[in-house]
C-alpha positions as a Markdown table, in Angstrom:
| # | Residue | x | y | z |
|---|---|---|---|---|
| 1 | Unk | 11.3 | 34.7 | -2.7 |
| 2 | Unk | 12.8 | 31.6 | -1.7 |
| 3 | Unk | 12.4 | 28.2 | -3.7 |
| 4 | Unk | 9.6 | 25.5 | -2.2 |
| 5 | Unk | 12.2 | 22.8 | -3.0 |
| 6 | Unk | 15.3 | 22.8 | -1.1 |
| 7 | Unk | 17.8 | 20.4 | -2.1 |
| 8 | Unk | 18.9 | 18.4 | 0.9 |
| 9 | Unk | 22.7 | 18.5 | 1.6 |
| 10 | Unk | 25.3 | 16.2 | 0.2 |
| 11 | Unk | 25.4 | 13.2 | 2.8 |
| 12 | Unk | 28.9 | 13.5 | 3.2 |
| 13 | Unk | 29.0 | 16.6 | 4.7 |
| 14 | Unk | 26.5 | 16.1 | 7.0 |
| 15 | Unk | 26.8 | 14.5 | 10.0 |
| 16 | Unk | 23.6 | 12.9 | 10.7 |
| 17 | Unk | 22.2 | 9.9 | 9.3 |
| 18 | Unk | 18.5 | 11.3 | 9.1 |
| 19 | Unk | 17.1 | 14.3 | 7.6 |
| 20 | Unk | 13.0 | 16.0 | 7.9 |
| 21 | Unk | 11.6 | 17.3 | 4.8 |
| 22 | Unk | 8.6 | 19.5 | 6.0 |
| 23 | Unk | 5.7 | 19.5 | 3.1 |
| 24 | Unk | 3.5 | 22.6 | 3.0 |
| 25 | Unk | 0.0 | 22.1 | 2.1 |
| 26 | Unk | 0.1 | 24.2 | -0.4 |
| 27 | Unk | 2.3 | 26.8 | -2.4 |
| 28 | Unk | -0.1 | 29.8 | -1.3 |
| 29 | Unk | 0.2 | 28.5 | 2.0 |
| 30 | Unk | 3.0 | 27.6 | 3.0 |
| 31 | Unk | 3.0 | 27.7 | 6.7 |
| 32 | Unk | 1.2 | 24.8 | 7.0 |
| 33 | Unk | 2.3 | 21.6 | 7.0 |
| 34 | Unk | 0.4 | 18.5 | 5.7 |
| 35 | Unk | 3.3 | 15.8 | 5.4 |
| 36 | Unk | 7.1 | 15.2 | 7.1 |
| 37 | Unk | 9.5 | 12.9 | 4.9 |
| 38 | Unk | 12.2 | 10.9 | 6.7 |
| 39 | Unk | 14.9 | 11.0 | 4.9 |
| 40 | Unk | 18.0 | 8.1 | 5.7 |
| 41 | Unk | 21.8 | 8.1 | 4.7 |
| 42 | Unk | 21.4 | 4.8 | 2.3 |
| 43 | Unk | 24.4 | 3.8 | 0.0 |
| 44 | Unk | 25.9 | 7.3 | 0.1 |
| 45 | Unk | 22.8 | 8.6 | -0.9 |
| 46 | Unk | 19.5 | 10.4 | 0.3 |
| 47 | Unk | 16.6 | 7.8 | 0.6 |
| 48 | Unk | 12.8 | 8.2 | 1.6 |
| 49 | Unk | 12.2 | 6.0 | 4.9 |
| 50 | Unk | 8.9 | 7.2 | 6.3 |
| 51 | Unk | 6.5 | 9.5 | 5.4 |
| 52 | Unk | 4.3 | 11.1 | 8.3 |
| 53 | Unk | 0.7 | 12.9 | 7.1 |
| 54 | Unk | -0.9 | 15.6 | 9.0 |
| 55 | Unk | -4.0 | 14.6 | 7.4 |
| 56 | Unk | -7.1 | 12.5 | 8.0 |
| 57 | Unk | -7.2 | 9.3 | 5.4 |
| 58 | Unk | -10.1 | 7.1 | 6.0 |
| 59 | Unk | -9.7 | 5.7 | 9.8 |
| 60 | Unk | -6.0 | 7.4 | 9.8 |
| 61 | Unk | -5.8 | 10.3 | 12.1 |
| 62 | Unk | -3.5 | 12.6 | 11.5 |
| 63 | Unk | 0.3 | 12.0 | 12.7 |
| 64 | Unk | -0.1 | 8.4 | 10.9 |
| 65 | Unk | 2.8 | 7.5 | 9.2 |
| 66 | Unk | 3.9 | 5.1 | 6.6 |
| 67 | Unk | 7.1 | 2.8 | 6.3 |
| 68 | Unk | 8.1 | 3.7 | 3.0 |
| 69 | Unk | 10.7 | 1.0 | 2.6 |
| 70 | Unk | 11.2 | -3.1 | 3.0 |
| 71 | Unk | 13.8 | -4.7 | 4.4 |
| 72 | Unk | 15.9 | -5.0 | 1.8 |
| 73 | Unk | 16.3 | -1.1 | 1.2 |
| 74 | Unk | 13.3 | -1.2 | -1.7 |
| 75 | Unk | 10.8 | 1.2 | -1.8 |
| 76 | Unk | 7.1 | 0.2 | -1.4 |
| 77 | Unk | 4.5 | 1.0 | -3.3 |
| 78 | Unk | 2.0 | 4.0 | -0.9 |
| 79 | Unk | 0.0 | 5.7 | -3.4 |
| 80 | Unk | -2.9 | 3.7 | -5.1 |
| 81 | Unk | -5.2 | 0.3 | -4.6 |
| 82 | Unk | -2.1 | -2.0 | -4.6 |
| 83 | Unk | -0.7 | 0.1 | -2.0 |
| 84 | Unk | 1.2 | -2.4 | 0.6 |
| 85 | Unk | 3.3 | -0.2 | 2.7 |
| 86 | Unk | 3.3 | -0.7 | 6.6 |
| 87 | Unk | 0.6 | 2.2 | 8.5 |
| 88 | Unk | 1.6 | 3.3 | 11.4 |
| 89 | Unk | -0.7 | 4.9 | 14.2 |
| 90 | Unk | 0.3 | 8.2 | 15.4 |
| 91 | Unk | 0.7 | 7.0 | 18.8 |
| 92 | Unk | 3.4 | 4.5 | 17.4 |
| 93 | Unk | 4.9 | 7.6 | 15.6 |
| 94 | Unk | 8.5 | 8.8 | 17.3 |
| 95 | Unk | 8.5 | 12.1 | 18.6 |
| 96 | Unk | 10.8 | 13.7 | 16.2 |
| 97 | Unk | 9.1 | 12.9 | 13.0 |
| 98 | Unk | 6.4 | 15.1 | 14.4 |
| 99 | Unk | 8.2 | 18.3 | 14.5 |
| 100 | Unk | 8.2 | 20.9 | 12.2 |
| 101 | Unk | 9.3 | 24.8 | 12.0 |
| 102 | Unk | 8.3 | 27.0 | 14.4 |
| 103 | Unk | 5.8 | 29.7 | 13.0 |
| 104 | Unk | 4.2 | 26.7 | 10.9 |
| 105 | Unk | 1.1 | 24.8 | 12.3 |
| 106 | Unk | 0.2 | 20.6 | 11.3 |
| 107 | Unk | -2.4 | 20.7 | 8.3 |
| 108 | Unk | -4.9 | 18.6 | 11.3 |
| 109 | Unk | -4.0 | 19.0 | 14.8 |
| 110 | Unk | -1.7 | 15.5 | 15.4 |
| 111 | Unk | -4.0 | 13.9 | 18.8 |
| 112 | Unk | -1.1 | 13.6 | 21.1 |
| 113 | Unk | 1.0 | 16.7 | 22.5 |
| 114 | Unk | 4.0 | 17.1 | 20.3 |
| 115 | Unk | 7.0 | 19.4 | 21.2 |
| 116 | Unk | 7.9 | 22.1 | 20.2 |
């Protein structure tokens, strides 16, 4: 059994700047993915960037994504009617963000080829 939350390594002793958290749909199933966090190297510290869902919201196919920060390094608000974080189209969405594990399938099929 291993845990659903994996702590992401210290970013000191990694040496990349960016870092994919895959999100399985659910517990029970946990080969399919319905979200990708984007993790950056802010202040010594771990912060959420973007958030890409494999899911359909309203006119939002899936591989949409979200810019989950403003300029100035402070989150922004996703979840809820005052919502005001940038959407993303998900044939605006880079390449990598798209990825996840092999053996594990996006919660919707993402409308553009992505590698593998």
């Amino acid at each position: 059994n291993q845990p659903l939350l994996k702590p992401l390594p210290p970013p000191a002793v990694t040496k990349t700047a960016y870092h994919v958290a895959c999100v399985a749909t659910a517990p029970d199933d946990p080969m399919t993915i319905r979200q990708n966090l984007i993790f950056c190297c802010l202040d010594g510290r771990w912060a959420l960037l973007v958030s890409v869902d494999f899911a359909q919201h309203g006119m939002a196919a899936s591989g949409h994504w979200h810019l989950n920060r403003n300029a100035q390094g402070d989150m922004l608000e996703h979840w809820g009617v005052r919502g005001t974080v940038f959407h993303g189209s998900e044939t605006a969405c880079p390449m990598w963000w798209l990825m996840i594990p092999e053996g594990c399938q996006h919660e919707l099929e993402v409308a553009r080829e992505v590698p593998a």
